[in-house]
DRENFIVO-872280 format. One record per residue: x, y, z of N, C-alpha, C in turn. Coordinates in Angstrom, 3 decimals, m for minus. Layout:
@nxx=X, nyy=Y, nzz=Z, caxx=X, cayy=Y, cazz=Z, cxx=X, cyy=Y, czz=Z
...
This chain:
@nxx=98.081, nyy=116.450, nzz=54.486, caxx=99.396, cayy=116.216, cazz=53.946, cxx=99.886, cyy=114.842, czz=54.373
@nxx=100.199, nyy=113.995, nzz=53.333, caxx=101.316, cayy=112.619, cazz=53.767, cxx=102.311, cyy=112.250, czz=54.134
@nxx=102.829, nyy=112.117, nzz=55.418, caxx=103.836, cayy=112.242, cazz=55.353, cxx=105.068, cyy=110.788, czz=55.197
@nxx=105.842, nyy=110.822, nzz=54.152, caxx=106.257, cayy=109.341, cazz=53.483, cxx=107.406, cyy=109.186, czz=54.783
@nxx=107.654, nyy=107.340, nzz=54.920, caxx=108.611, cayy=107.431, cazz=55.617, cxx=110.000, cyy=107.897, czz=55.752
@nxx=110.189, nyy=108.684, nzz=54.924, caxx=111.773, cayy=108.946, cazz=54.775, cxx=111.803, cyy=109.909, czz=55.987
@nxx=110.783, nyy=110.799, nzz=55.464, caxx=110.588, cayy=112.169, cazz=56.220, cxx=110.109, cyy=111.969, czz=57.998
@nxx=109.582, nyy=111.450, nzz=58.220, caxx=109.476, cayy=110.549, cazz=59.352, cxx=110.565, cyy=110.331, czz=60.433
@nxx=111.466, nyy=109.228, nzz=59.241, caxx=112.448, cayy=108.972, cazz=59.940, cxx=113.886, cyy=109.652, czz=60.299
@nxx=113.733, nyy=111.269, nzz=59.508, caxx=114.333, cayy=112.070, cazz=59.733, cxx=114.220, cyy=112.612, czz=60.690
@nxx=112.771, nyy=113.291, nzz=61.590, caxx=112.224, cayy=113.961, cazz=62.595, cxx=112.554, cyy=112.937, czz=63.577
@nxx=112.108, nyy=111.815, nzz=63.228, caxx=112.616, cayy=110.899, cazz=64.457, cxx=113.974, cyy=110.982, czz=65.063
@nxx=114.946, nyy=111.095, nzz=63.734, caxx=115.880, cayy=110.934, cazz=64.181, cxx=116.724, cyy=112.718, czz=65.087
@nxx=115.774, nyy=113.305, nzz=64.488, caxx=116.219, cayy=114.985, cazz=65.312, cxx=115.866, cyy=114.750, czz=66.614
@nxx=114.356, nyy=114.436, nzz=67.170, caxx=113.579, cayy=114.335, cazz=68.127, cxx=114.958, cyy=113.695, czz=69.819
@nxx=114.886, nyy=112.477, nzz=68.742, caxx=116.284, cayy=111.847, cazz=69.900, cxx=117.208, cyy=112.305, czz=69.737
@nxx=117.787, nyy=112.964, nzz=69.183, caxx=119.145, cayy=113.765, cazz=69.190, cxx=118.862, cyy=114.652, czz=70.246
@nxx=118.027, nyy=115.786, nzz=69.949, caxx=117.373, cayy=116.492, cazz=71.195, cxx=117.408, cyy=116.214, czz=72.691
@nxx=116.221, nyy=115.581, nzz=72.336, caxx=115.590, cayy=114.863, cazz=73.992, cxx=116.019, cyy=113.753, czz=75.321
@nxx=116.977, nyy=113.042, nzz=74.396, caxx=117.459, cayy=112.167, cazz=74.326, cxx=118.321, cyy=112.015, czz=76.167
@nxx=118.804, nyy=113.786, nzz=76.324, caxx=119.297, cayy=113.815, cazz=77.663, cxx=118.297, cyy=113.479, czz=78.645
@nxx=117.133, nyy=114.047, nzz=78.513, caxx=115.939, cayy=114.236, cazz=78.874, cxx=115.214, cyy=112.855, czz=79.673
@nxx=115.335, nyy=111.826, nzz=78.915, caxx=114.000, cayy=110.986, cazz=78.845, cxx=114.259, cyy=110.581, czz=79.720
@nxx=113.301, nyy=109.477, nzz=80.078, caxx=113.125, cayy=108.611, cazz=81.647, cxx=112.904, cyy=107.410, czz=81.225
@nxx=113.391, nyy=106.399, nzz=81.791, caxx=113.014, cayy=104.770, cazz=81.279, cxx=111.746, cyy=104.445, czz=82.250
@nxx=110.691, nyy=104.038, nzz=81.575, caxx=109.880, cayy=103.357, cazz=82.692, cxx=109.085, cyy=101.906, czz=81.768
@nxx=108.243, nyy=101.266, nzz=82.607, caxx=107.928, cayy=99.722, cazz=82.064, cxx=106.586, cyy=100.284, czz=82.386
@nxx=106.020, nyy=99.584, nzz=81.462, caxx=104.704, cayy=100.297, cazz=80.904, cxx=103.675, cyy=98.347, czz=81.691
@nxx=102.900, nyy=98.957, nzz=82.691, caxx=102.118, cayy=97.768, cazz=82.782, cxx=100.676, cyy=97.772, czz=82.748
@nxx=99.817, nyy=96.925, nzz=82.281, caxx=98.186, cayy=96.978, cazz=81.800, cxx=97.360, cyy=95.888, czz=82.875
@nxx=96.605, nyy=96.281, nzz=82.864, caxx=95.854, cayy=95.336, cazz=83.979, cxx=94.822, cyy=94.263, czz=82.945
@nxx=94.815, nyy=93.127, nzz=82.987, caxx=94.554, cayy=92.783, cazz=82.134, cxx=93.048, cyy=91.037, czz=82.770
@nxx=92.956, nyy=90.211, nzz=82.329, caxx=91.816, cayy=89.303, cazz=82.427, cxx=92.519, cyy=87.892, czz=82.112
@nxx=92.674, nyy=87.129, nzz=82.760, caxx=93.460, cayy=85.913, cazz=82.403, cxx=92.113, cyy=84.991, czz=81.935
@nxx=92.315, nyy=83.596, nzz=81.589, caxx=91.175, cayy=82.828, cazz=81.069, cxx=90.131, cyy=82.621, czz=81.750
@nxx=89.980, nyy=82.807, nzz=83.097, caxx=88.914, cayy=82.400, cazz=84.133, cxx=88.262, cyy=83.849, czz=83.817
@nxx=88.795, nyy=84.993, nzz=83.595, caxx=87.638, cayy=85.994, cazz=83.351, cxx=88.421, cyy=86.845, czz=84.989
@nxx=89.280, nyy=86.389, nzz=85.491, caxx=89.919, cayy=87.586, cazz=86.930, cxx=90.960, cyy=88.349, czz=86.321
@nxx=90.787, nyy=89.481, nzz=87.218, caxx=91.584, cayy=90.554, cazz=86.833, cxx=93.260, cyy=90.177, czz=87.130
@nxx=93.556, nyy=90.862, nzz=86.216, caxx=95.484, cayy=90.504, cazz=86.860, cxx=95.583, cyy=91.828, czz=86.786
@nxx=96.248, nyy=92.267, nzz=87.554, caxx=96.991, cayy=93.644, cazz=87.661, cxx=98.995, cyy=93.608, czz=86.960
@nxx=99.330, nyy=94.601, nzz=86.951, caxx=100.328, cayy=94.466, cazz=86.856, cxx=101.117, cyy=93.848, czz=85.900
@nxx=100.536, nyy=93.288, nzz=84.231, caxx=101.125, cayy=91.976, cazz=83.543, cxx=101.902, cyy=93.373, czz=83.043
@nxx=103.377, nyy=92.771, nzz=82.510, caxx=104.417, cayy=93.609, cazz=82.144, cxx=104.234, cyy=93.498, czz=80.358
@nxx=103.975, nyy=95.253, nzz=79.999, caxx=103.882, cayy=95.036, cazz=78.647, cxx=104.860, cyy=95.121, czz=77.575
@nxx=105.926, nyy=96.592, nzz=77.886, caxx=107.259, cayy=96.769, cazz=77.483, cxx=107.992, cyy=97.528, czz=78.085
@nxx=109.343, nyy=97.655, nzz=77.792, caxx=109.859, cayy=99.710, cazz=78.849, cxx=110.476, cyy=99.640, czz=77.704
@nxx=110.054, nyy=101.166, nzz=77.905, caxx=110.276, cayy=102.393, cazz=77.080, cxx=110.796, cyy=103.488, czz=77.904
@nxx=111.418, nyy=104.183, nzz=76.765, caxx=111.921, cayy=105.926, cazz=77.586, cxx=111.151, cyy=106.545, czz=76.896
@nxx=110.705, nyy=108.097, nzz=77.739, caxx=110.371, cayy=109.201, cazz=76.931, cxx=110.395, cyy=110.464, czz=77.906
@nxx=109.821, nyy=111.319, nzz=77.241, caxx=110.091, cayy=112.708, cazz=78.248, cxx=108.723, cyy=113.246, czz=78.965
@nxx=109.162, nyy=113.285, nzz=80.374, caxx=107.951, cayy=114.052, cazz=80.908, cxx=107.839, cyy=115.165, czz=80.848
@nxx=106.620, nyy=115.828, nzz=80.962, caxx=106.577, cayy=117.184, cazz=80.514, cxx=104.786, cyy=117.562, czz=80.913
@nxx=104.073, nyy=119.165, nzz=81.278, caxx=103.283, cayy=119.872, cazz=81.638, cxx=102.787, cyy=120.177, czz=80.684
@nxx=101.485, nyy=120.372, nzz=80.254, caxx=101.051, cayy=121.759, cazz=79.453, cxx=101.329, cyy=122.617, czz=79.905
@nxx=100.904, nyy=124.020, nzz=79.568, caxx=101.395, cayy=125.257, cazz=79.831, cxx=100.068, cyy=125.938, czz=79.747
@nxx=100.533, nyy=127.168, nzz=80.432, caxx=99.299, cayy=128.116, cazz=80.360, cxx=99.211, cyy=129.066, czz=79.588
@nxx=98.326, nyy=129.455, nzz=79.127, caxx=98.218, cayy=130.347, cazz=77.771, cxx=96.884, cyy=131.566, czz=78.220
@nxx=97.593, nyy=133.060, nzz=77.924, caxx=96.512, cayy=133.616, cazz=77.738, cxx=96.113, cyy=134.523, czz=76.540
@nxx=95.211, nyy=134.284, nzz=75.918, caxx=94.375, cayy=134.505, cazz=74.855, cxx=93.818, cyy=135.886, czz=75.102
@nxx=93.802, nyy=136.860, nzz=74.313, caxx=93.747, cayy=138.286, cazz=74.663, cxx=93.038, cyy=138.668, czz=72.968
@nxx=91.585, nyy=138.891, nzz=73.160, caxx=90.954, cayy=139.155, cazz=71.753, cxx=90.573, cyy=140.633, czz=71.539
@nxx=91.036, nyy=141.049, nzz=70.496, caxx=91.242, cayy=142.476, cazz=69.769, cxx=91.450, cyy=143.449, czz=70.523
@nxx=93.009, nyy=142.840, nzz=71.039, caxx=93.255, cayy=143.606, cazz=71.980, cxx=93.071, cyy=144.335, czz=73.321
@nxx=91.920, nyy=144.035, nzz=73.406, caxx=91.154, cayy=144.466, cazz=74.607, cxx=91.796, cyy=143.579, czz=75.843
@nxx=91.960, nyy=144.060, nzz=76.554, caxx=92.063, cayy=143.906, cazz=78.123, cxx=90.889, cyy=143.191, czz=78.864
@nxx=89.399, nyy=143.750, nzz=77.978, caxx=88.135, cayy=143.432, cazz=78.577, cxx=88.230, cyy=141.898, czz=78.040
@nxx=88.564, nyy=141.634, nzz=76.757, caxx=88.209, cayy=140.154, cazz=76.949, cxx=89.669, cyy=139.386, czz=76.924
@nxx=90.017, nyy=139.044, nzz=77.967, caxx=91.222, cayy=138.245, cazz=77.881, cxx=90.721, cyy=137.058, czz=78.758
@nxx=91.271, nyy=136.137, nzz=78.285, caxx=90.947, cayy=135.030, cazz=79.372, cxx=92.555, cyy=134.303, czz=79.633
@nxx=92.165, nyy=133.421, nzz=80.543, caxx=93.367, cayy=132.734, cazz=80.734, cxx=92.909, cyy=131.408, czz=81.121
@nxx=94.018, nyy=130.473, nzz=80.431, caxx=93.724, cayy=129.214, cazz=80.079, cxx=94.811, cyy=128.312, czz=81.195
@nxx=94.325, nyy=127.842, nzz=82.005, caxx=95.485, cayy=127.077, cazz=82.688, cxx=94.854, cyy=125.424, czz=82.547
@nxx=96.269, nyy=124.762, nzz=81.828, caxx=96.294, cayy=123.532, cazz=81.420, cxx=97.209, cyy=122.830, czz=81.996
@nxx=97.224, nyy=122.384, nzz=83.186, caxx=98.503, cayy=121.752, cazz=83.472, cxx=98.172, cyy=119.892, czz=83.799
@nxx=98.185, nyy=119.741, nzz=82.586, caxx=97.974, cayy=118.226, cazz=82.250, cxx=99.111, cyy=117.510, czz=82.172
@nxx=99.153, nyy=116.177, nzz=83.124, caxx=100.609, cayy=115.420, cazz=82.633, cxx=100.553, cyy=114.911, czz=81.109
@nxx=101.647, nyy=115.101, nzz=80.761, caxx=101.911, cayy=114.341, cazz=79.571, cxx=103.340, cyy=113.767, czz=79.677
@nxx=103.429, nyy=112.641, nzz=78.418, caxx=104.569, cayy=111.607, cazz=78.289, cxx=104.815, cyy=111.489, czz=77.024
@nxx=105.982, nyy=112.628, nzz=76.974, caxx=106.325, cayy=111.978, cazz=74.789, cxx=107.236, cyy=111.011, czz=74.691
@nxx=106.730, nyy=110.072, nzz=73.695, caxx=106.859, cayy=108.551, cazz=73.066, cxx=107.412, cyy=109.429, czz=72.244
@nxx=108.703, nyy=108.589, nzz=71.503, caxx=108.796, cayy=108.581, cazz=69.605, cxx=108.696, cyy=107.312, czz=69.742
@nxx=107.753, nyy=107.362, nzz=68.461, caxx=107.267, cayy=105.843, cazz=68.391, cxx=108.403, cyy=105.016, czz=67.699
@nxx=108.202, nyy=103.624, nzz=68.117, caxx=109.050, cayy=102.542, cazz=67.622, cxx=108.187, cyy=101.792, czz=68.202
@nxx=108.763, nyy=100.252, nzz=67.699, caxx=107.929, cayy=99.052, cazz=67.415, cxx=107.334, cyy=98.613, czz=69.250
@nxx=108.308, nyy=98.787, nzz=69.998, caxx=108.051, cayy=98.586, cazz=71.360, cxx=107.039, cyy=99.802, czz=71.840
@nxx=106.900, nyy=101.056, nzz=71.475, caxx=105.606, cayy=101.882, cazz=72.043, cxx=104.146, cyy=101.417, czz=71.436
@nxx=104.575, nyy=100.829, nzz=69.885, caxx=103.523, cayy=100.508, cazz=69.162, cxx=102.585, cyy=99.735, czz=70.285
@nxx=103.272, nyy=98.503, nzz=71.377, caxx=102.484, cayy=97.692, cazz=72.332, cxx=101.896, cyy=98.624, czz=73.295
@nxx=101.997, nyy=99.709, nzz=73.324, caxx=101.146, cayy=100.619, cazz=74.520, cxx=99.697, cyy=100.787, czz=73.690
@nxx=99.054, nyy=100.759, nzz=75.270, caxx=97.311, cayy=101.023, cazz=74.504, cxx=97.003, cyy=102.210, czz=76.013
@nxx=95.576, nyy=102.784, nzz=75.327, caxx=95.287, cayy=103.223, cazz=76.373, cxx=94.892, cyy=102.652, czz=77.857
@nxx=94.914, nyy=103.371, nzz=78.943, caxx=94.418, cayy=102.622, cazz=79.955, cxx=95.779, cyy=102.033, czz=80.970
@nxx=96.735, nyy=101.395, nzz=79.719, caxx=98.170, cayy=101.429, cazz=80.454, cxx=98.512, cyy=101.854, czz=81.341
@nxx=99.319, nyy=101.720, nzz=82.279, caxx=99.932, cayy=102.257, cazz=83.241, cxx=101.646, cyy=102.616, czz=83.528
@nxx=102.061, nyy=103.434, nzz=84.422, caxx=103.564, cayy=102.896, cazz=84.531, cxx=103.653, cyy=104.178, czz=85.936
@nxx=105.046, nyy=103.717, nzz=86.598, caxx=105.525, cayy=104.488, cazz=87.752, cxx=106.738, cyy=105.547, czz=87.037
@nxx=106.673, nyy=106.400, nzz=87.814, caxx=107.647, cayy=107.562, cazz=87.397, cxx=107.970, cyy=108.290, czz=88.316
@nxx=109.307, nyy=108.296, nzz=89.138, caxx=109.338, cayy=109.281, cazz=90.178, cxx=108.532, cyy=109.090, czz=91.596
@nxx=107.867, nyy=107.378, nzz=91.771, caxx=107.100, cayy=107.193, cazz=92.854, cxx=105.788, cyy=107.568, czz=92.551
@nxx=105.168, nyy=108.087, nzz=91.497, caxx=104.025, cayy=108.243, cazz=91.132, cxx=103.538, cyy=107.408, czz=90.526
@nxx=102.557, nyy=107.133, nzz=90.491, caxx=101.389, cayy=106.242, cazz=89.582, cxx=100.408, cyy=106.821, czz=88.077
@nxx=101.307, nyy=106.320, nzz=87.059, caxx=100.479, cayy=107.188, cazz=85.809, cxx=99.821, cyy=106.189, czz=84.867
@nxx=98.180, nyy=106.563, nzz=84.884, caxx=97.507, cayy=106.192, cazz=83.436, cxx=97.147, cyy=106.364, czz=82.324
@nxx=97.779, nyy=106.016, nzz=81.050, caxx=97.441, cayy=107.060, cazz=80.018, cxx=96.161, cyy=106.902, czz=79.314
@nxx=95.786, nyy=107.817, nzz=79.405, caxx=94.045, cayy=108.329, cazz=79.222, cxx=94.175, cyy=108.279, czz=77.308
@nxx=95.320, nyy=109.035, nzz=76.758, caxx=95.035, cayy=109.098, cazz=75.205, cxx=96.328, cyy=109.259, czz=74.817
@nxx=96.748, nyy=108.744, nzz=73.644, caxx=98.150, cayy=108.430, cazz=72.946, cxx=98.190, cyy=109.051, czz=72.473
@nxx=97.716, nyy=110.690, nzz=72.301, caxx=98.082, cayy=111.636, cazz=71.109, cxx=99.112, cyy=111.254, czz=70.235
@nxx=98.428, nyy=110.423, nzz=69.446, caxx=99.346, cayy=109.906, cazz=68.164, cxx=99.483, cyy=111.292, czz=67.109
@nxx=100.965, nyy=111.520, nzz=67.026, caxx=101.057, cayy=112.663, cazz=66.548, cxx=101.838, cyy=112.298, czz=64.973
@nxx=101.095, nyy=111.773, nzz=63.956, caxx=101.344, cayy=111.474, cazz=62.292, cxx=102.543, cyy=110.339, czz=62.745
@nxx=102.354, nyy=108.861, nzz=63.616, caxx=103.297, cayy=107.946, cazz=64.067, cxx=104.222, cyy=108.487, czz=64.572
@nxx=105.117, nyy=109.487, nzz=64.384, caxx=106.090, cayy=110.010, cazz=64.470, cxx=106.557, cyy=110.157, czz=66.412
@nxx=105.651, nyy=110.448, nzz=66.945, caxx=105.602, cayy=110.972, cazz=68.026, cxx=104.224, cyy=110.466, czz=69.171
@nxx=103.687, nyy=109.786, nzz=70.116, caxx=103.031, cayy=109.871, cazz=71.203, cxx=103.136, cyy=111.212, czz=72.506
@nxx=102.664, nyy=112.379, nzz=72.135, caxx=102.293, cayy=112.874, cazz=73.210, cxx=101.356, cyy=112.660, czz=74.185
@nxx=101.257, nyy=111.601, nzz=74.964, caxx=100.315, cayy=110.994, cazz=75.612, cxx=99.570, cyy=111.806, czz=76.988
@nxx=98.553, nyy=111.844, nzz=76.934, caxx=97.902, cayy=112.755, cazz=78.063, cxx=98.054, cyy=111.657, czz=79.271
@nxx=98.247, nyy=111.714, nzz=80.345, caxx=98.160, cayy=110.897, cazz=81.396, cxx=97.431, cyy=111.189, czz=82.382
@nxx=97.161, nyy=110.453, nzz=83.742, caxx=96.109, cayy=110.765, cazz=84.923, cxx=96.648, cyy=110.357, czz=85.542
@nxx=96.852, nyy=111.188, nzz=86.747, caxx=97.408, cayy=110.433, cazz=88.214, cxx=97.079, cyy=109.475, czz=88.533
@nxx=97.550, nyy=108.133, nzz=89.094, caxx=96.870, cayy=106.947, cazz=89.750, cxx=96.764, cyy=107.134, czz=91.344
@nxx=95.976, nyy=107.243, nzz=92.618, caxx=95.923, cayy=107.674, cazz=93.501, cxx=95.824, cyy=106.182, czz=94.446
């Protein structure tokens, strides 16, 4: 299914109505290679807000049986983006602080532009 921008920019505009109490500002930084070929740490890419948030755990229980149930524990960081022109500059690998923590985002779950649910990894 396509989804045209009108429709888009409708969800967008629910999403922040919502969440909006929610979000967290943080500055998104990439480690990057200057002309000599050395690493720079730290070059500042944009700040952005969005909402932190867990997976959840789920248990899956097939035909009813008790005998086969499993349970799924997912507790992955994630970081939802609504996208705009300033998230567009996030790539993977990125970084940013939140709460004294150190986060890298592993994958931008680009969700139809509309949305980045981004999986993240602790930085240690």
């Amino acid at each position: 299914m396509k989804w045209d921008e009108t429709r888009k920019q409708r969800i967008r505009r629910q999403l922040v109505r919502k969440i909006t109490p929610f979000m967290k500002e943080v500055k998104i930084l990439r480690q990057d290679e200057n002309i000599f070929g050395e690493k720079q740490e730290d070059q500042y890419v944009c700040t952005v807000k969005g909402y932190y948030h867990t997976g959840g755990t789920s248990i899956n229980v097939v035909n009813g049986s008790s005998d086969d149930t499993n349970l799924n524990k997912n507790y992955q960081d994630r970081f939802l983006f609504i996208v705009d022109d300033e998230v567009k500059k996030i790539k993977e690998h990125d970084y940013f602080k939140l709460d004294d923590v150190m986060y890298e985002i592993i994958d931008k779950g680009n969700i139809e532009d509309i949305v980045w649910d981004t999986y993240l990894k602790r930085m240690e």
